[in-house]
C-alpha positions as CSV (number, residue, x, y, z in Angstrom):
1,X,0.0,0.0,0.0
2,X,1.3,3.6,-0.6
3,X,1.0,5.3,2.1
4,X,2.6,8.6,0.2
5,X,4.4,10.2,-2.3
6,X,5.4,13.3,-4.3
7,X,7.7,14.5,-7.3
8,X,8.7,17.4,-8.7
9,X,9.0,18.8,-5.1
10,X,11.0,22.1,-5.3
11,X,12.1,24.4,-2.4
12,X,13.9,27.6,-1.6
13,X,15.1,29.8,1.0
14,X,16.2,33.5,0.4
15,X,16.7,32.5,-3.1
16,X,18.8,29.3,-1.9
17,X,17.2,26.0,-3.6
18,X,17.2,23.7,-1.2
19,X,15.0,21.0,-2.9
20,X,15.2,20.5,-6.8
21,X,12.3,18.3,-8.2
22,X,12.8,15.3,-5.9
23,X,10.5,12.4,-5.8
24,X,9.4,9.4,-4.3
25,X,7.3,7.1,-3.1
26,X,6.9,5.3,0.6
27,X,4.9,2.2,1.0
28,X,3.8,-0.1,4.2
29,X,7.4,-1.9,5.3
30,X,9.8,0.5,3.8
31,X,11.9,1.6,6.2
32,X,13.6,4.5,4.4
33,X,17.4,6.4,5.7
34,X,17.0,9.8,4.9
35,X,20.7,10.7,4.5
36,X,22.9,14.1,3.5
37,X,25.1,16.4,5.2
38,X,24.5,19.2,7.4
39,X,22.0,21.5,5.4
40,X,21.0,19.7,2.9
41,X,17.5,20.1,3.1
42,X,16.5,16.8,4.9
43,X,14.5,17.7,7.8
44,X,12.3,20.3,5.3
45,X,11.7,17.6,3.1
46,X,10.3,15.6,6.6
47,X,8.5,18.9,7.6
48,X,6.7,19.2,4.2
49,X,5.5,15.6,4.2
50,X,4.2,16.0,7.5
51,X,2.3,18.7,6.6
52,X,4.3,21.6,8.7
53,X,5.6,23.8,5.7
54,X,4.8,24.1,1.8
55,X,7.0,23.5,-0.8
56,X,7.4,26.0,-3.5
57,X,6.0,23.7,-6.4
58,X,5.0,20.1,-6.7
59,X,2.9,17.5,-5.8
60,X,2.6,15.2,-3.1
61,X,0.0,12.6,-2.3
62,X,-1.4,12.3,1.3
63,X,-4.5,9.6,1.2
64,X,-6.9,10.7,4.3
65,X,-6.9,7.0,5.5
66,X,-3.3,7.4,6.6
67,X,-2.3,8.7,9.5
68,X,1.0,10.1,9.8
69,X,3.2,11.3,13.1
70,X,6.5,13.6,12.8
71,X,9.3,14.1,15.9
72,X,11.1,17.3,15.6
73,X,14.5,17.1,16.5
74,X,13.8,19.9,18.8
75,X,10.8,18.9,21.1
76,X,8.7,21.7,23.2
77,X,6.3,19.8,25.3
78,X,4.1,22.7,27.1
79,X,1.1,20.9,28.7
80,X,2.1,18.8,32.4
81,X,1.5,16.1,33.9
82,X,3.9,13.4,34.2
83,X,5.8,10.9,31.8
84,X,3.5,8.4,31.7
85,X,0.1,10.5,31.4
86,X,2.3,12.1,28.3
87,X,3.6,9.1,26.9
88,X,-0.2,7.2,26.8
89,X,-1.5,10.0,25.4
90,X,-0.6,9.0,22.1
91,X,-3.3,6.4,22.3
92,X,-5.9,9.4,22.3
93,X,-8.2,7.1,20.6
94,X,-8.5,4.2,22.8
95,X,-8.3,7.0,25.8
96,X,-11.4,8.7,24.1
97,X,-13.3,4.8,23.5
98,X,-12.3,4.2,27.3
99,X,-14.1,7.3,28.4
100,X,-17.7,6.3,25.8
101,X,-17.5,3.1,28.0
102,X,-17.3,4.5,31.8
103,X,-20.0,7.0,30.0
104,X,-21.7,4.1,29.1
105,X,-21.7,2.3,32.3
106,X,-22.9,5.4,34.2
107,X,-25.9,5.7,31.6
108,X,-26.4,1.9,32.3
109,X,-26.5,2.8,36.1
110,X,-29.5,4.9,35.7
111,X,-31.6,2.6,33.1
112,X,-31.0,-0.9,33.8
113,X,-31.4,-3.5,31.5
114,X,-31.9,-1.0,28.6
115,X,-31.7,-3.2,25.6
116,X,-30.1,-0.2,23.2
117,X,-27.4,1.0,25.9
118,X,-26.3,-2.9,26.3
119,X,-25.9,-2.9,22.9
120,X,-24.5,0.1,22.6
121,X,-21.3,-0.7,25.6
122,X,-20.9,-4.0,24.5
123,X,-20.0,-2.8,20.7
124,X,-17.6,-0.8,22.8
125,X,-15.8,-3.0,24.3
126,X,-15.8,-5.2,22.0
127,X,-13.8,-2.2,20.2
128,X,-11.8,-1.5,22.2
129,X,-10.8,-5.3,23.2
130,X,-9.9,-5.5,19.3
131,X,-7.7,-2.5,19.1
132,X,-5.4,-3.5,22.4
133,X,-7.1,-1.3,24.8
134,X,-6.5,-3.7,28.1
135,X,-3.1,-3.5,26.9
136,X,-2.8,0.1,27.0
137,X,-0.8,0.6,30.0
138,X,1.9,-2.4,29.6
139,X,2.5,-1.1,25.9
140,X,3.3,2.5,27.5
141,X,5.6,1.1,30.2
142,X,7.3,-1.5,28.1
143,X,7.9,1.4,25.2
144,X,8.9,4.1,28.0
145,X,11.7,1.4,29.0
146,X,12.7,0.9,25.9
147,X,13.7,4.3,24.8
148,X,15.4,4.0,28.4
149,X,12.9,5.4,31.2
150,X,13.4,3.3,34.3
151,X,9.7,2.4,36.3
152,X,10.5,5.0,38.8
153,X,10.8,7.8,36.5
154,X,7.1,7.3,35.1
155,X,5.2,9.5,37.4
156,X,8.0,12.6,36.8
157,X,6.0,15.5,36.0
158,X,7.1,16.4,32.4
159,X,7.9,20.3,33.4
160,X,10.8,18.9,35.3
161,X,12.3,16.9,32.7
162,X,15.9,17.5,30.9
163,X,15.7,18.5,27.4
164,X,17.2,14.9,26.0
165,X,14.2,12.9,28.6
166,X,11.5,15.0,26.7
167,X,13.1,14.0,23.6
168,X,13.3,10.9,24.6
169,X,9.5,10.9,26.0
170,X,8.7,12.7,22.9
171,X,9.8,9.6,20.7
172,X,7.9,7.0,23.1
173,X,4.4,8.8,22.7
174,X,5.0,8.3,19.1
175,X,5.7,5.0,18.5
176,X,3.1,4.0,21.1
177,X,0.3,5.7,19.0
178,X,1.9,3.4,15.5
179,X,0.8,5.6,12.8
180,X,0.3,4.3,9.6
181,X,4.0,6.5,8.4
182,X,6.8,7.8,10.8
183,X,8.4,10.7,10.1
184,X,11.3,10.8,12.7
185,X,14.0,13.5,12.8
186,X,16.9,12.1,14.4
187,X,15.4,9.8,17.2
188,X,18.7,8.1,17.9
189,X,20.6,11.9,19.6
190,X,19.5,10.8,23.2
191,X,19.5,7.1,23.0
192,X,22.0,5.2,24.7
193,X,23.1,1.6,23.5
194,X,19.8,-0.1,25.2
195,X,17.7,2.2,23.7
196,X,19.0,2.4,19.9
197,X,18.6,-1.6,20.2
198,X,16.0,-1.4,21.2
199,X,14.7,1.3,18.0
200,X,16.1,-0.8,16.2
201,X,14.2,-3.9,16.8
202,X,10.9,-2.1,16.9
203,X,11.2,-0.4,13.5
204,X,12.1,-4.1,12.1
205,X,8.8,-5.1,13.1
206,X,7.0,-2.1,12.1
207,X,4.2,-2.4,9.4
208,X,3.7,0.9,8.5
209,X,6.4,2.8,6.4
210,X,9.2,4.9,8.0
211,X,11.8,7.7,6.9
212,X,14.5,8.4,9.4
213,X,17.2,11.1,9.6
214,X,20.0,9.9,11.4
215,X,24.0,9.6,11.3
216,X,24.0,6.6,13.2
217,X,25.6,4.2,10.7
218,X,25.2,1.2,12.8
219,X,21.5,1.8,13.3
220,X,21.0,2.8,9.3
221,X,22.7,-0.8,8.6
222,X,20.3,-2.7,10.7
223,X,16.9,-1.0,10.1
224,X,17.0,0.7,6.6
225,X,15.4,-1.5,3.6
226,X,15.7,1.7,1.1
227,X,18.5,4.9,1.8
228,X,17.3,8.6,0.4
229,X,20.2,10.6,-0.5
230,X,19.5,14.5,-0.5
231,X,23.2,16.4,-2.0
232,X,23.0,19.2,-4.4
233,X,19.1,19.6,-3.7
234,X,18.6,16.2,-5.3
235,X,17.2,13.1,-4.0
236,X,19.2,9.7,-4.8
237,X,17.4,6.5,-4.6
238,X,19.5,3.3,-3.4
239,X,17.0,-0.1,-3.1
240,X,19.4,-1.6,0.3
241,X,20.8,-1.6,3.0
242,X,23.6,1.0,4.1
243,X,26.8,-1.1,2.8
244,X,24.9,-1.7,-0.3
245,X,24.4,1.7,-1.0
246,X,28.1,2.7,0.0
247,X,29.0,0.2,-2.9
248,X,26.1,1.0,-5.1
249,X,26.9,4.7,-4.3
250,X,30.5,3.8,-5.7
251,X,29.3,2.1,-9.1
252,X,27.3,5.1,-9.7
253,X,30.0,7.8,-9.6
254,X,32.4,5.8,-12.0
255,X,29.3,5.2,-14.4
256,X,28.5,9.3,-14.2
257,X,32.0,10.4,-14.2
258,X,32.6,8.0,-17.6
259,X,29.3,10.1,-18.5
260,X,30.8,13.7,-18.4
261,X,34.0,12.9,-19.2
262,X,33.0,11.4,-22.3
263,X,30.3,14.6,-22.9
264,X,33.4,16.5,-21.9
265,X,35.4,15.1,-24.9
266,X,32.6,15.3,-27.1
267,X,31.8,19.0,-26.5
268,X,35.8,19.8,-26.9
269,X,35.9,17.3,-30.5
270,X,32.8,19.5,-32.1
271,X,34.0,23.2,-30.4
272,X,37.2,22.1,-32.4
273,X,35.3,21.2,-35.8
274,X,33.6,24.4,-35.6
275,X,36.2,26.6,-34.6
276,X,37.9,25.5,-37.7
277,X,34.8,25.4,-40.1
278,X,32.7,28.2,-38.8
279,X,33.9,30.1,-41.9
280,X,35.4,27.8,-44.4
281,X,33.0,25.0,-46.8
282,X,31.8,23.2,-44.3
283,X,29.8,26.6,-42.9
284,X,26.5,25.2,-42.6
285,X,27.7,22.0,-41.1
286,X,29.6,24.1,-38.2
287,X,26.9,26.4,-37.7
288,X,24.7,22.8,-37.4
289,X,26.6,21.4,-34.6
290,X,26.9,24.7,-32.9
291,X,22.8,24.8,-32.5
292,X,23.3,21.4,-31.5
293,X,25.9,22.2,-28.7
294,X,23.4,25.1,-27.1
295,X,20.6,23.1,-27.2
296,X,22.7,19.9,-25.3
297,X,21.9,19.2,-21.7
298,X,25.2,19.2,-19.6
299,X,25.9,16.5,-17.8
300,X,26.7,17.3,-14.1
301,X,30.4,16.2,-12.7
302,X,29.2,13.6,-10.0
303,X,30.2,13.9,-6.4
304,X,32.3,11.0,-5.2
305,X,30.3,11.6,-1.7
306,X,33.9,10.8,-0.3
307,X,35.2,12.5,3.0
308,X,37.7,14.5,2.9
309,X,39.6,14.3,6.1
310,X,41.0,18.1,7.2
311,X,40.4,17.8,10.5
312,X,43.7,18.3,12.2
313,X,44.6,17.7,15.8
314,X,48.1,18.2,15.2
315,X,51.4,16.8,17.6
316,X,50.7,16.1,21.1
317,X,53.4,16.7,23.9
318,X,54.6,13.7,25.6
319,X,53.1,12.8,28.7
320,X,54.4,10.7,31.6
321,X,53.7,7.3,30.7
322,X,50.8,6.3,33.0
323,X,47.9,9.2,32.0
324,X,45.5,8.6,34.6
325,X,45.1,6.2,37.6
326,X,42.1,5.4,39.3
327,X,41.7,3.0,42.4
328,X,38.6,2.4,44.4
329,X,36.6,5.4,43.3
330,X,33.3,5.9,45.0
331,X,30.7,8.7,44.4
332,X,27.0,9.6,45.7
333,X,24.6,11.5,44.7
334,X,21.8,12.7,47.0
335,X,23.2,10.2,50.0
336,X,22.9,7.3,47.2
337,X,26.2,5.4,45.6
338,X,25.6,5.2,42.0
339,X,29.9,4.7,41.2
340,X,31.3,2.4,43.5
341,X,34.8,0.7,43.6
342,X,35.9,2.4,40.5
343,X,39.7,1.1,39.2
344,X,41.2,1.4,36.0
345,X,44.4,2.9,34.2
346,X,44.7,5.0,30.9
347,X,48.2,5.1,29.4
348,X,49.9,7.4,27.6
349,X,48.6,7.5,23.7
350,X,45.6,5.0,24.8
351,X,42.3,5.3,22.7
352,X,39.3,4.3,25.1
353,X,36.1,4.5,24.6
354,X,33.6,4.6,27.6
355,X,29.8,4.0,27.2
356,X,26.4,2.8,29.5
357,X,22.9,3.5,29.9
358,X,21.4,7.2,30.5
359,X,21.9,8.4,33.8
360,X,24.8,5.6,34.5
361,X,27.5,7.9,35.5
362,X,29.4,8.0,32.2
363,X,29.8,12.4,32.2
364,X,30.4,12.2,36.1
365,X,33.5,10.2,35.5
366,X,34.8,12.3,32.8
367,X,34.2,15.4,35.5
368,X,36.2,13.3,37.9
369,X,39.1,13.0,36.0
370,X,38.6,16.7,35.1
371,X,39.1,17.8,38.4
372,X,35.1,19.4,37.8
373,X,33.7,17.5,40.9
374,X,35.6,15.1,43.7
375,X,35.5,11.7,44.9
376,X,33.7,10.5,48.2
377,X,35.9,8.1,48.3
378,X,39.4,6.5,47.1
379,X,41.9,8.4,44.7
380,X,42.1,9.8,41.3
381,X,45.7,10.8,40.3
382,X,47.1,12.6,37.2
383,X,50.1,11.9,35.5
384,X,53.4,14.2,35.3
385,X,53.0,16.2,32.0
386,X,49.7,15.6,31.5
387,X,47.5,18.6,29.8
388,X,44.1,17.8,29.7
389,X,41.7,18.9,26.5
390,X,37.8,18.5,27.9
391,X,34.7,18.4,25.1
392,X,31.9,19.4,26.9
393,X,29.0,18.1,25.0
394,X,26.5,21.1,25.6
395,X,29.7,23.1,24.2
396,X,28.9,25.4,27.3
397,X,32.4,26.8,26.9
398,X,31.5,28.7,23.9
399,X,30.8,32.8,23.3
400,X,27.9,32.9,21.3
401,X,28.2,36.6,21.0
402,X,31.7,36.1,19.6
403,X,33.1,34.5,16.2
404,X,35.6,31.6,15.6
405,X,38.4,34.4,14.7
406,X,37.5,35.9,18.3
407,X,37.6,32.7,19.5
408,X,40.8,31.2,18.3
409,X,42.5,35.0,19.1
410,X,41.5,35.6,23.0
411,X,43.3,31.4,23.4
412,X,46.1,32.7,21.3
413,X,46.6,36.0,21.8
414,X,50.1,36.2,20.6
415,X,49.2,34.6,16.6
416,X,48.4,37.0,13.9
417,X,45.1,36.6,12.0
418,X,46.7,34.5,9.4
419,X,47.8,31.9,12.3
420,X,44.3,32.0,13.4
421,X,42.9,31.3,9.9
422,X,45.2,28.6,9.0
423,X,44.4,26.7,12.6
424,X,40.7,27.2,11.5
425,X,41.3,25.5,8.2
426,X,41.9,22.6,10.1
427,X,38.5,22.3,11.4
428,X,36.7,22.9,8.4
429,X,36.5,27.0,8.6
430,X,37.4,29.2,6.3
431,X,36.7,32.2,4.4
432,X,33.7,34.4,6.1
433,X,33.0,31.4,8.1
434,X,35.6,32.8,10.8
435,X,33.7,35.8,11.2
436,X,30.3,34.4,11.5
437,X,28.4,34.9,15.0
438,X,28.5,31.3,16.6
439,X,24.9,32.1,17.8
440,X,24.2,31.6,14.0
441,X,25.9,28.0,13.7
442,X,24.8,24.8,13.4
443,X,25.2,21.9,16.1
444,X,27.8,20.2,14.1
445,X,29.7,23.7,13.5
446,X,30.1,24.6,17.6
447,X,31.3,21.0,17.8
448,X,33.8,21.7,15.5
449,X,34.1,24.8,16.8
450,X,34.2,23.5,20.6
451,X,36.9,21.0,19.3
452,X,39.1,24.1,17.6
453,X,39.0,25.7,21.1
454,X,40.5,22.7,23.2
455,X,43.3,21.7,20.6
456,X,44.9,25.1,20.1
457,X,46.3,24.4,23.4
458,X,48.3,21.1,22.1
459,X,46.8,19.1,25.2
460,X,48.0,15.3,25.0
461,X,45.1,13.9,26.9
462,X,41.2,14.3,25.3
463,X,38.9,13.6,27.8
464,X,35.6,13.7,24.8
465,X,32.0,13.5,26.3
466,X,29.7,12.7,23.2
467,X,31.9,14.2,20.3
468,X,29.6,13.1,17.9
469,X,26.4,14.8,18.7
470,X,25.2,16.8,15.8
471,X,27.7,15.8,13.5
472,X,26.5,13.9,10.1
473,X,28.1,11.0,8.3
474,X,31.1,13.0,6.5
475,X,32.1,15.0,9.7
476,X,32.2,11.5,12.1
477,X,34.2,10.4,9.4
478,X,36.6,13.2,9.7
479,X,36.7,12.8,13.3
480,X,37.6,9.0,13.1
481,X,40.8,9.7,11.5
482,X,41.5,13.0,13.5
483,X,41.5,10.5,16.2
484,X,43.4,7.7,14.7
485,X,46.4,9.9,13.6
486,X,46.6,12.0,17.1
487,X,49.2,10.9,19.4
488,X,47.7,11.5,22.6
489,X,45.8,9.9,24.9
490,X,42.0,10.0,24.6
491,X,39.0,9.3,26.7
492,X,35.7,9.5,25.4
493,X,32.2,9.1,26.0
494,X,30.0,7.4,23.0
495,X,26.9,5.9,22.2
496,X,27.7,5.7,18.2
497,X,28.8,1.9,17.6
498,X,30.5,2.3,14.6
499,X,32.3,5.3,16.1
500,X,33.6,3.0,18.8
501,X,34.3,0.6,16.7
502,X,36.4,2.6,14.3
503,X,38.7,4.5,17.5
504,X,38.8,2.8,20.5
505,X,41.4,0.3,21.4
506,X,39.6,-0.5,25.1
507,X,36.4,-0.5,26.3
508,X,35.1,1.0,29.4
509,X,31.4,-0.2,30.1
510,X,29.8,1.2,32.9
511,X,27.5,-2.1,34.7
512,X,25.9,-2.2,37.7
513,X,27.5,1.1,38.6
514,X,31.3,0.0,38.3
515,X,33.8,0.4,35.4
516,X,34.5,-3.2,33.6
517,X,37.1,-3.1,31.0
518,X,37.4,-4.7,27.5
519,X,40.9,-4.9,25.4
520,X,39.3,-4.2,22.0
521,X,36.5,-2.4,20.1
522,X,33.0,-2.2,20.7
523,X,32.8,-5.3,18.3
524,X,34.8,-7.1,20.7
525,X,33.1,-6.0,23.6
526,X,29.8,-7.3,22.0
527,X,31.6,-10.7,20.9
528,X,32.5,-11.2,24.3
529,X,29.1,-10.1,26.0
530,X,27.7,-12.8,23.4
531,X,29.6,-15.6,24.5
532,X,29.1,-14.7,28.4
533,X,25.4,-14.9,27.6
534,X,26.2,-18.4,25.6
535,X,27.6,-20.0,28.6
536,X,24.2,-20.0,30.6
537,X,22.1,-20.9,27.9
538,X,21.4,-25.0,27.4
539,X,23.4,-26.9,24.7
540,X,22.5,-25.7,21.1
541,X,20.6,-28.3,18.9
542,X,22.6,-30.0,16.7
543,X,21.1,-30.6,12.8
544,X,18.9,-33.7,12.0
545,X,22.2,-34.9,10.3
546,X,24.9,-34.1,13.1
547,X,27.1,-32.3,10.8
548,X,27.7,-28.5,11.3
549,X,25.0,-26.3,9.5
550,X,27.9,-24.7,7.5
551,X,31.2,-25.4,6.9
552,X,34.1,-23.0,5.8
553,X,35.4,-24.6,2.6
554,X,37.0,-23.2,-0.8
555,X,35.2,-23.9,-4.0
556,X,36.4,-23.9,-7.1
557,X,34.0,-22.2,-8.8
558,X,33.5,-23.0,-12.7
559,X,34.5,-19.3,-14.5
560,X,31.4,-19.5,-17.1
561,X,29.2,-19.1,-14.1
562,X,31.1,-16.1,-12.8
563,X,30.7,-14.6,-15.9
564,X,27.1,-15.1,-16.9
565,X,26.5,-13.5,-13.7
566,X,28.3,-10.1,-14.2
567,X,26.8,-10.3,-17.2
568,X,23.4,-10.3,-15.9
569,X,24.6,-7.6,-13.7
570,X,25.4,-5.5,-16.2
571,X,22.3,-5.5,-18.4
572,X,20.7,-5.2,-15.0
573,X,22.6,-2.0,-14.5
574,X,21.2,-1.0,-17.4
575,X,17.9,-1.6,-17.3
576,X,18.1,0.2,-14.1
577,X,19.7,3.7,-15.8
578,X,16.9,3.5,-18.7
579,X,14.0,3.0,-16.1
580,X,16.2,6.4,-14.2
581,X,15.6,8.5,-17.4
582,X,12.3,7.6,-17.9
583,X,11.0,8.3,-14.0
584,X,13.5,11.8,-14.2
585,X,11.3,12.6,-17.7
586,X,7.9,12.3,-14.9
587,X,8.8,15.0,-12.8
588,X,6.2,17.3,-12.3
589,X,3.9,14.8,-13.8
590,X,0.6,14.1,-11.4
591,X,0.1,10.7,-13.6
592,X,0.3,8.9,-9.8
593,X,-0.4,5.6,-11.1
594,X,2.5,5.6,-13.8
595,X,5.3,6.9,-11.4
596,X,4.3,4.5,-8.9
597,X,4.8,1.5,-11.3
598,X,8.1,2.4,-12.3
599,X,9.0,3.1,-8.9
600,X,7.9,-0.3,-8.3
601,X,9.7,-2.0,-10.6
602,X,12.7,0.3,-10.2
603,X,13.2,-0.9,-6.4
604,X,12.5,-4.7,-7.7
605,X,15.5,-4.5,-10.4
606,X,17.6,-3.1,-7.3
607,X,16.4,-6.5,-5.1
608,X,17.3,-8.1,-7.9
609,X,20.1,-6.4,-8.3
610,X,21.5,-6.3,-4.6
611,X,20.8,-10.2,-4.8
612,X,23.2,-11.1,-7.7
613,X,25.9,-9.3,-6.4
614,X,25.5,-11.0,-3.0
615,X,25.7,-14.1,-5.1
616,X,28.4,-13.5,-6.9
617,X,30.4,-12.2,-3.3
618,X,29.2,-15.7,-2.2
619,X,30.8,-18.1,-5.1
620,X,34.0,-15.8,-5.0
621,X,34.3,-16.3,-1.2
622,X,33.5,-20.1,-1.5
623,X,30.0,-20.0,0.3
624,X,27.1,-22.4,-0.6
């Protein structure tokens, strides 16, 4: 079922296209990864399918039937009452069929045995038995401690909650009410590990459609069936997951840039003819191919999509070679122990990540080690040499009044503004950017920014809480090898996976209110979480034959096969770039039923064609 859709959407602000004729189409299961870099337009393209601004031109197609439900990445909750009055209030409908039945039964009270009002409450409740109304209140608690809301917190009244808990309450109410199609604008910013796992699993088992924004690149891999590209106020289509469309994404900008460099060579060849015939015998047939070359479309040099790493935290001093020590650390909060017999070490040049659940403790250790707060109990020492560079993730440390130039000048007073510039280049500023008011920057620019401010001062310990925050794809990326090529030690606070994945050489989990440690990545720290779990589960089921269910083997693999498979890629490919054309020639066009045809069958030759090359990984790797 289609649940929407729209082409030839177009968009502007002062002047600025944001949106250029994009289309699409979004139908019960798709789960959909609206992806792009800062600015790109994705959250208006969320806010004008959910009905909360108008697009310049275009049309889009929102059947009555479907109901539809959008969370703002900002979330202003005025009305009070507490979490879990908030939360079940997305179930407005079964609240408003409970109320016709206590109505009922008060009527009832008055004229017994009234034939019509029997009727009447038991076509009630048998309608709101069919639409889970006795389940009303476990479906709000089991979804409020999913998103990470322990049973205690339920009866908070909302007016007292942080911004990230109404954020996070925000989300809850959503997915308890299960519109027909979620628009979410990044759910995953106040999620910790639990809760993004959580997401994740519901959104699997979601029947209605979804679009997402998020830079989460573990959660787009398991949750997205389709990714939505927005760049250059154009929307790319991928039919896959997220490593499909990072390889899909790949084949596309060698096809496109064999596509203008061979319109490049074409243009030059016929500028050349008539540039030497314009006035000679062959006149007409210059003055031909000149008409011709005005009335050609140019074919747009493609964007690789690649990151280009600038960020720069340059040479760190050399510290003593233990960093920081720690040994039976205690701390309370309001006469209660939540970090108790704390103990680990962090060596000079060490990358360690440190992650657990929402309100674990994880930004009271980094103040700790900060010198920002003390222990009750036990000792914290420093190493010789040790300068430490703290990210606060609020970025609290930050003028907004002032301007990166400012910035960088009142830490370095003693640098001349071309000093200050070239340190700026490093983190992405340049030009008039350095003299823009930070009150007029994006999240992911005062993290930059915040960054900037800690590394002029060539600390050699980076004590990080939630560096990612507000950054998209290409800027994590950019941070990732930052990271990997600084020599210093670092300490950081994370809830992105693949972010801890990519940096850390040690993991610091936070359970049951102590530290335990983990000599590897996240991965490892999962692998290793896995196989405790293994050990208290019974004995796995061996196969009705006894033999392993797979086994790794090489295969030779006949070389006619290979080939009449990338064969069948090919002509799949391009199938898929004639179907393109033809859907590009509909923008604009309201023929609904025609669009949504070739949509169809465009995202079934991109199954088809995500399967073959699956296959074809398969025979090469020597898998059954």
């Amino acid at each position: 079922m289609i649940l929407t859709g729209f082409s030839g959407i177009n968009k502007s602000y002062s002047a600025r296209p944001v949106l250029k004729n994009v289309a699409g189409v979004v139908k019960n299961g798709d789960r959909i990864a609206l992806l792009g870099a800062n600015g790109t337009g994705k959250t208006t393209l969320l806010e004008i399918l959910a009905g909360r601004i108008n697009s310049d031109s275009g049309n889009i197609e929102k059947p009555n039937a479907v109901k539809r439900q959008y969370l703002p990445q900002e979330i202003k909750i005025d009305n009070g009452g507490t979490l879990f009055e908030y939360a079940m209030s997305g179930l407005s409908e079964l609240i408003n069929l409970r109320a016709a039945i206590e109505h009922a039964h008060d009527k009832l009270m008055l004229t017994k045995d009234d034939p019509g009002l029997l009727s009447e409450l038991g076509g009630l409740q048998e309608k709101f038995e069919a639409a889970g109304g006795y389940e009303m209140e476990t479906r709000t608690g089991l979804i409020l401690t999913g998103v990470g809301f322990k049973p205690e917190e339920f009866h908070m009244e909302m007016n007292s909650l942080s911004g990230g808990q109404r954020n996070r309450a925000a989300l809850a109410r959503i997915l308890i009410s299960a519109p027909d199609l979620l628009l979410l604008d990044e759910p995953t910013n106040h999620l910790d590990i639990s809760g993004l796992e959580f997401l994740e699993e519901y959104l699997k088992s979601y029947e209605g459609g979804v679009i997402f924004v998020s830079h989460d690149r573990t959660f787009i891999q398991n949750t997205a069936t389709l990714i939505w590209e927005l760049s250059a106020g154009k929307l790319d289509i991928y039919q896959g997951s997220y490593d499909f469309y990072l390889g899909e994404r790949e084949r596309r900008f060698i096809a496109g840039l064999k596509e203008y460099e061979a319109q490049r060579e074409f243009i030059k060849k016929t500028e050349d003819f008539i540039s030497r015939n314009i006035a000679g015998q062959k006149t007409k047939q210059a003055q031909s191919r000149r008409r011709m070359l005005a009335r050609l479309e140019r074919v747009d040099k493609p964007s690789s999509g690649k990151t280009i790493s600038r960020l720069d935290f340059g040479k760190a001093g050399r510290s003593t070679r233990t960093v920081v020590k720690c040994e039976n650390l205690n701390f309370s909060y309001n006469d209660m122990t939540f970090l108790r017999d704390i103990e680990f070490e962090i060596e000079r040049g060490e990358k360690v990540g440190l992650f657990g659940p929402n309100g674990s403790g994880k930004t009271t250790i980094l103040k700790l080690i900060t010198g920002r707060i003390s222990p009750d109990k036990g000792s914290l020492e420093i190493g010789g040499k040790t300068s430490i560079g703290y990210y606060d993730q609020l970025a609290e440390d930050l003028d907004y009044a002032s301007n990166p130039l400012e910035t960088i000048r009142n830490a370095k007073p003693e640098w001349i503004e071309s000093q200050i510039r070239g340190f700026l280049g490093r983190f992405l500023f340049s030009g008039e950017d350095v003299l823009r008011p930070i009150k007029s920057f994006s999240g992911g620019e005062r993290s930059r920014l915040a960054i900037a401010k800690i590394i002029v001062n060539e600390p050699n310990f980076l004590v990080l809480d939630e560096p990612t925050n507000h950054l998209d794809i290409r800027s994590r990326e950019a941070l990732e090898n930052a990271l990997a090529n600084y020599g210093g030690a670092v300490f950081c606070v994370s809830h992105d996976r693949y972010f801890l994945d990519s940096f850390a050489e040690k993991i610091f989990a936070i359970e049951n209110g102590t530290v335990k440690i983990y000599y590897g990545n996240y991965s490892y720290y999962r692998e290793r979480k896995e196989k405790e779990a293994d050990r208290v589960k019974p004995e796995k089921i061996k196969s009705v034959s006894g033999k392993p269910a797979r086994t790794e083997r090489a295969r030779r693999v006949n070389p006619q096969i290979l080939n009449k498979i990338e064969n069948k890629i090919a002509a799949l490919e391009d199938k898929i770039i004639g179907l393109e054309n033809e859907i590009a020639g509909l923008e604009g066009s309201s023929d609904w039923q025609k669009l949504a045809a070739m949509l169809e069958m465009r995202d079934e030759y991109y199954r088809d064609l995500e399967s073959l090359h699956q296959k074809l990984d398969d025979l090469k790797n020597g898998d059954s």
